[in-house]
C-alpha positions as CSV (number, residue, x, y, z in Angstrom):
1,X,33.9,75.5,110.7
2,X,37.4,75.7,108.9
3,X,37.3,74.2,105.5
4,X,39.2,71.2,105.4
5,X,42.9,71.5,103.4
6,X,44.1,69.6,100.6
7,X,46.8,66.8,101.5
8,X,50.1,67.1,100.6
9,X,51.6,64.7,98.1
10,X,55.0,63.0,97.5
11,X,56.1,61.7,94.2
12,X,58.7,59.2,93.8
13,X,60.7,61.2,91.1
14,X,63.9,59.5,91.1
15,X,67.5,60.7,90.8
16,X,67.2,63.6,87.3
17,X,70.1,64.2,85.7
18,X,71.4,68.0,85.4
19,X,70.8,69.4,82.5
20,X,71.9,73.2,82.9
21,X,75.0,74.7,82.1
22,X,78.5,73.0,83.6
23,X,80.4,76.4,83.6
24,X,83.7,74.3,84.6
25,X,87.0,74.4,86.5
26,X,87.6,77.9,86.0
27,X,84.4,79.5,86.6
28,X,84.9,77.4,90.0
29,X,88.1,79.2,90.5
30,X,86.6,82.1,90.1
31,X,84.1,81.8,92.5
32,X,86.4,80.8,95.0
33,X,88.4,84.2,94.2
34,X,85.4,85.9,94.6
35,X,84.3,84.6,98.0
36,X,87.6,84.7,99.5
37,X,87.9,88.1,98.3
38,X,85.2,88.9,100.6
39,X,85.5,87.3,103.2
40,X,89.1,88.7,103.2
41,X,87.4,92.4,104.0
42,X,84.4,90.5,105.9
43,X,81.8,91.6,103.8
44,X,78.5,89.2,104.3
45,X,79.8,88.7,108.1
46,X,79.0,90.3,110.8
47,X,80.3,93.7,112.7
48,X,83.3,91.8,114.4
49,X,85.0,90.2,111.2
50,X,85.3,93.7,109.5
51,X,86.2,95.7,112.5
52,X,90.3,94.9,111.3
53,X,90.3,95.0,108.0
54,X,88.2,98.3,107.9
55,X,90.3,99.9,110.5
56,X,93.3,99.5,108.0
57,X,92.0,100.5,105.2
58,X,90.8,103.9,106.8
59,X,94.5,104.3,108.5
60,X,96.1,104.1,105.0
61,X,93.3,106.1,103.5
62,X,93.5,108.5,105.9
63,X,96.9,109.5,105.6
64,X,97.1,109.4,101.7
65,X,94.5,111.7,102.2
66,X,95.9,113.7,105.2
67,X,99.5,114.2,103.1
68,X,97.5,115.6,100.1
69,X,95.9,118.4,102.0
70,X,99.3,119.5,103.9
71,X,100.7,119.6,100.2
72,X,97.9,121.4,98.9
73,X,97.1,123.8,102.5
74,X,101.1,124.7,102.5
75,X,101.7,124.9,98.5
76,X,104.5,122.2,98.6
77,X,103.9,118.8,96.4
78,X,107.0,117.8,97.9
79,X,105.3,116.6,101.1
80,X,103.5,114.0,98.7
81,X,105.7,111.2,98.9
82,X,105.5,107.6,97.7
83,X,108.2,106.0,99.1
84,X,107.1,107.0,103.0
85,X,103.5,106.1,102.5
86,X,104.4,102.7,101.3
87,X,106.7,102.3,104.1
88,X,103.8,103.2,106.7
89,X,101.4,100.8,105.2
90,X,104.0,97.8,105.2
91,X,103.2,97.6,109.3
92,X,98.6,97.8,108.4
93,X,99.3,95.1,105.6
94,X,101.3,92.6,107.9
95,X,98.2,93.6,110.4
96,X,95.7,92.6,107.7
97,X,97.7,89.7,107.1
98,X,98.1,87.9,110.3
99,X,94.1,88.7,111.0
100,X,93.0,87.5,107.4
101,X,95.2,84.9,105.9
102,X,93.9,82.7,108.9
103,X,90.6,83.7,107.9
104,X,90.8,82.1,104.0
105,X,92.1,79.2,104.6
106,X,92.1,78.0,108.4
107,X,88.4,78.8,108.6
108,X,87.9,76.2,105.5
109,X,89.7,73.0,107.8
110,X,87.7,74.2,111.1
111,X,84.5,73.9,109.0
112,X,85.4,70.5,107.1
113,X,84.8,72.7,103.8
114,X,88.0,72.5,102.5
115,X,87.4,68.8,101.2
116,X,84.2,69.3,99.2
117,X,86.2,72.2,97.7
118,X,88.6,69.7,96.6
119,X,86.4,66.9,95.5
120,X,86.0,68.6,92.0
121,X,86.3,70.1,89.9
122,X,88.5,72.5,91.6
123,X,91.8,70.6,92.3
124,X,94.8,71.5,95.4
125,X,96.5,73.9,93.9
126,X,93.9,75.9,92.3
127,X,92.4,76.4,95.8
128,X,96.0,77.7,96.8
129,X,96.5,79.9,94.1
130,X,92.9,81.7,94.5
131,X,93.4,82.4,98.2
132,X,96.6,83.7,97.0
133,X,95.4,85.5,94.3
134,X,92.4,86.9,96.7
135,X,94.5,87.9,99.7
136,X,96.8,89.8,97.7
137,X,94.0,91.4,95.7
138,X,92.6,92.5,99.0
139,X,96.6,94.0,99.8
140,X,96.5,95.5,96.5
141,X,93.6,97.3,97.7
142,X,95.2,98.6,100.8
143,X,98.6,99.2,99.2
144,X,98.3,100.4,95.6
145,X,94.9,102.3,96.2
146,X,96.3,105.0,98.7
147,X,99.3,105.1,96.3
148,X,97.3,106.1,93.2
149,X,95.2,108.8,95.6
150,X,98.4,110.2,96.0
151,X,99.4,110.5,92.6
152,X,95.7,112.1,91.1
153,X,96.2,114.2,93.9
154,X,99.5,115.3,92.7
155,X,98.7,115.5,89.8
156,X,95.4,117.6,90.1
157,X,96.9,120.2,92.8
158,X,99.0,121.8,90.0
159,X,98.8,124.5,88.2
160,X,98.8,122.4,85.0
161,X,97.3,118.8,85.4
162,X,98.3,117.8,82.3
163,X,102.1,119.1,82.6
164,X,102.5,117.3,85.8
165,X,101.1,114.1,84.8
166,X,103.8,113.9,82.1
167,X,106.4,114.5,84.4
168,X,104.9,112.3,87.2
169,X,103.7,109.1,84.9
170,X,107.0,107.3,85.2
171,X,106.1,107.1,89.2
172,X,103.4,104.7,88.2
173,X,105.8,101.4,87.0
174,X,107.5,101.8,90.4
175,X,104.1,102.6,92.1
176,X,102.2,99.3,90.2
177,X,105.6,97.1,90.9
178,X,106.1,98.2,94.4
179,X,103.0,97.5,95.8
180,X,102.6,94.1,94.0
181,X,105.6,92.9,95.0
182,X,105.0,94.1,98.6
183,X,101.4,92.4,98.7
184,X,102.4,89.3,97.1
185,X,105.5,88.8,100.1
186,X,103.4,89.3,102.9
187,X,100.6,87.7,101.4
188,X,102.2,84.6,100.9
189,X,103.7,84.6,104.2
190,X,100.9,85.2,105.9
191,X,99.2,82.3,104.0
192,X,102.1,79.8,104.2
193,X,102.6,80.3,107.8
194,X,98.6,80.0,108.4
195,X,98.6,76.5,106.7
196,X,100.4,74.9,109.3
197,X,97.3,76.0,111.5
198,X,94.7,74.0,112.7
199,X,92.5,77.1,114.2
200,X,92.3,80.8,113.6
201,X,93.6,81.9,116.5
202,X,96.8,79.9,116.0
203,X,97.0,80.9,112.6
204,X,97.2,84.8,113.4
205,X,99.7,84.4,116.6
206,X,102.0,82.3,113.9
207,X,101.7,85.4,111.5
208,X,102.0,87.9,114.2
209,X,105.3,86.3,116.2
210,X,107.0,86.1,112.6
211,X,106.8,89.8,112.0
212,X,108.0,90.4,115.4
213,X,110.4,87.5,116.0
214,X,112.4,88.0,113.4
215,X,113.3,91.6,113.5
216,X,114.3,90.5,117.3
217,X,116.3,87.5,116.4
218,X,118.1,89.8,113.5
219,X,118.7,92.3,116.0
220,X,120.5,90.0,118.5
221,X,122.6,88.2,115.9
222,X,123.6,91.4,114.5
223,X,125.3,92.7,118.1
224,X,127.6,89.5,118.3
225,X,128.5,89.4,114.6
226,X,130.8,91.5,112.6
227,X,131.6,92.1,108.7
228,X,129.4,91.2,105.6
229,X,127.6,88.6,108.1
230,X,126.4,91.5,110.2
231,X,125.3,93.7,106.8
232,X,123.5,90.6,105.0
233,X,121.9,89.9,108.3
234,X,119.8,92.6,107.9
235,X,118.1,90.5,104.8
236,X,116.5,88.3,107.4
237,X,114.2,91.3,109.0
238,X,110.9,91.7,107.1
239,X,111.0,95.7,108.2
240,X,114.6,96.1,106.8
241,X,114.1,94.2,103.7
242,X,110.9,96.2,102.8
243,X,112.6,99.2,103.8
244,X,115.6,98.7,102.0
245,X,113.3,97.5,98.7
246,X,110.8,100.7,99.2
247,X,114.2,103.4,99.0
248,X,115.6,101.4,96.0
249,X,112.9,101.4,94.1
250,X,111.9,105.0,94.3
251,X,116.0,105.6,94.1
252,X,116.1,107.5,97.8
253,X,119.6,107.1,99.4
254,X,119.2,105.4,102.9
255,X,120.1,107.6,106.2
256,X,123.7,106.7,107.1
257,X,123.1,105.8,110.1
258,X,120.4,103.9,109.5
259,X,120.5,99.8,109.8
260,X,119.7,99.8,106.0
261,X,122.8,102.8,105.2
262,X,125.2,101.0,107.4
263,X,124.6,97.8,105.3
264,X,125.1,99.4,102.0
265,X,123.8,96.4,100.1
266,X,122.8,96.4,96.4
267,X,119.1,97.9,96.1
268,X,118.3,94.5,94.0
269,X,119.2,92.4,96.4
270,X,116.1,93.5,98.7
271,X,113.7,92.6,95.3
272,X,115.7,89.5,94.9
273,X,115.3,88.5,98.5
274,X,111.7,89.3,98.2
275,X,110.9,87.3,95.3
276,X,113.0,83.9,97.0
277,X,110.7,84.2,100.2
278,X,107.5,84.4,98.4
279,X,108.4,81.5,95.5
280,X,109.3,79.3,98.6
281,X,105.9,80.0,100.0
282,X,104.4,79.9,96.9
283,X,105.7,76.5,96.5
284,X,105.1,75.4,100.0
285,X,101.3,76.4,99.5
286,X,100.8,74.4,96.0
287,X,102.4,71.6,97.7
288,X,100.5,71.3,100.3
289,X,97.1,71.5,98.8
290,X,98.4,69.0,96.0
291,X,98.8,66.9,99.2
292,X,95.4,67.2,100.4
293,X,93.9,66.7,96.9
294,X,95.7,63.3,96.6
């Protein structure tokens, strides 16, 4: 015979007060940061949320990687070169954008989340600057990672390390600036055209038809215009614009016959054009979660 088991029992121990640590706004920020900064590379998800981001990361990986060894097989550290890399990754990171931006942000409204983040103590547009700050963190990593492979690998295939990485450290402020800059633009696109969004799926076509609509658009206004309209225009495509800001910064002239050659516009302008896009966004963003927290 089974020996009988003791009852449970319930005590009435009313509401208790909390009496551990309040770590505050900013440690909430930071945990936001955190979490978004995962779930940007859908880590603590499950095989289908990181099939994207790590299929860009190896692309950009693998062809730091794969210009290093042709350097280093054929003798020539001329084949390592910044400018083009950065250029090739600008197409992965708009990629990454359109598939993840919808991810931080659109995900939070579909689950009803997004208003217990913003009961307190984190407020509208500390919310918007952590997804910001965590998307481009996770660009950073996709953009200024295969960069600095690049350079140690430069760097370590010569004859004298050290030598070399006098000659080559003054590639690092462009490096550092180019690819913040780069993953801050389409970062805050990405995010200030997934707002707008009231699903995921809606969030990532919106992404994907700007980077493709545009450069269309700019195309056909630039066969039926003529004169400075038809060279500025080209400030309107995303590709040109981070084309023409890539060669300027690492001070390569443009093809001549190249959309960007033909143009002929002042290398700043690209930055300057860059950095007016993402403070709109910016601003768009910290409006619109001040909205919500109202």
């Amino acid at each position: 015979m089974a020996e009988p088991r003791a009852a449970g029992a319930i005590y009435d121990l009313g509401y208790q007060r909390y009496t551990g640590e309040r770590l505050g706004r900013m440690a909430a920020i930071r945990a936001l940061f955190v979490y978004s900064l995962r779930a940007a590379f859908g880590l603590a998800r499950g095989e289908r949320a990181k099939s994207i981001p790590m299929l860009c990361l190896a692309l950009v990986y693998l062809t730091a990687f794969a210009q290093i060894a042709a350097a280093s097989t054929t003798g020539r550290p001329s084949l390592i070169n910044y400018a083009n890399l950065l250029e090739f990754t600008g197409f992965f990171v708009a990629l990454f954008a359109a598939a993840q931006a919808p991810e931080l942000i659109v995900a939070d409204k579909q689950h009803g989340t997004l208003s217990l983040y913003l009961s307190r103590p984190i407020m509208g547009a500390d919310y918007a600057i952590a997804k910001l700050a965590a998307l481009t963190t996770a660009m950073l990593v996709m953009t200024l990672g295969p960069e600095l492979v690049l350079f140690a690998g430069k760097v370590g295939m010569a004859t004298s390390p050290w030598t070399e990485l006098g000659n080559e450290k003054a590639k690092l402020l462009p490096i550092i600036g180019g690819t913040l800059m780069m993953s801050i633009f389409i970062a805050s696109i990405g995010l200030a055209l997934s707002s707008f969004a009231s699903r995921r799926g809606y969030g990532s076509a919106a992404v994907i038809v700007f980077f493709l609509l545009m450069p269309a658009l700019v195309t056909m206004f630039r066969t039926v215009t003529t004169g400075d309209l038809r060279r500025y225009a080209i400030l309107a495509n995303p590709v040109f614009l981070s084309l023409g800001f890539t060669q300027w910064l690492f001070e390569i002239e443009a093809r001549r016959r190249s959309a960007v050659g033909r143009a002929d516009l002042p290398g700043q302008l690209y930055l300057y054009v860059m950095l007016a896009v993402s403070a709109i966004c910016v601003a768009w963003l910290l409006r619109r979660y001040r909205r919500d927290h109202a």
